[in-house]
N, C-alpha and C positions, 0 to 999 in steps of 0.2 A: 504494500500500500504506500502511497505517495504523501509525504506528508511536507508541507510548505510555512515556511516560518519567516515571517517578515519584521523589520526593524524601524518605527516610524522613535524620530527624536523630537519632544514635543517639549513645551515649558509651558501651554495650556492642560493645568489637569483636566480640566472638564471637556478639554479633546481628548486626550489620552484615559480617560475614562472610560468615553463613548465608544472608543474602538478598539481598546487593548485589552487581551483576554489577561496581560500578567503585567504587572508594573515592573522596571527592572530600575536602578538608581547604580549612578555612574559617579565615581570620585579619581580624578586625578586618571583615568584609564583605568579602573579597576569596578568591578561589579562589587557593590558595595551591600545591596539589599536586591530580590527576587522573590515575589510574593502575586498569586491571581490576586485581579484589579479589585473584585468584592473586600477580599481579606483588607489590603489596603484602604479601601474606603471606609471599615469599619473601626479601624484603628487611628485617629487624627492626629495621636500622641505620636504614633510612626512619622505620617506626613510631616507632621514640625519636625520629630528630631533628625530626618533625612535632609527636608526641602527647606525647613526654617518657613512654612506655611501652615496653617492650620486649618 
């Protein structure tokens, strides 16, 4: 089975919401946090202490 994975780079969360099934956070070139987009939406303590957004 064919399975396709795409890479969009967004600083709109509420794009990256709407279309990303997994949040990924990036520092300095390194993967830093990897979590599906729900879990992260349910967690805002995450989004600050990743994005410094709440």
């Amino acid at each position: 089975m064919f399975h396709e994975e795409r890479v969009l780079v967004e600083q709109d969360l509420h794009l990256a919401f709407a279309v990303a099934d997994e949040i990924a956070v990036m520092e300095k070139g390194a993967l830093v946090h990897r979590v599906p987009t729900a879990e992260f939406r349910r967690n805002p303590a995450t989004a600050h202490r990743l994005l410094g957004v709440a």
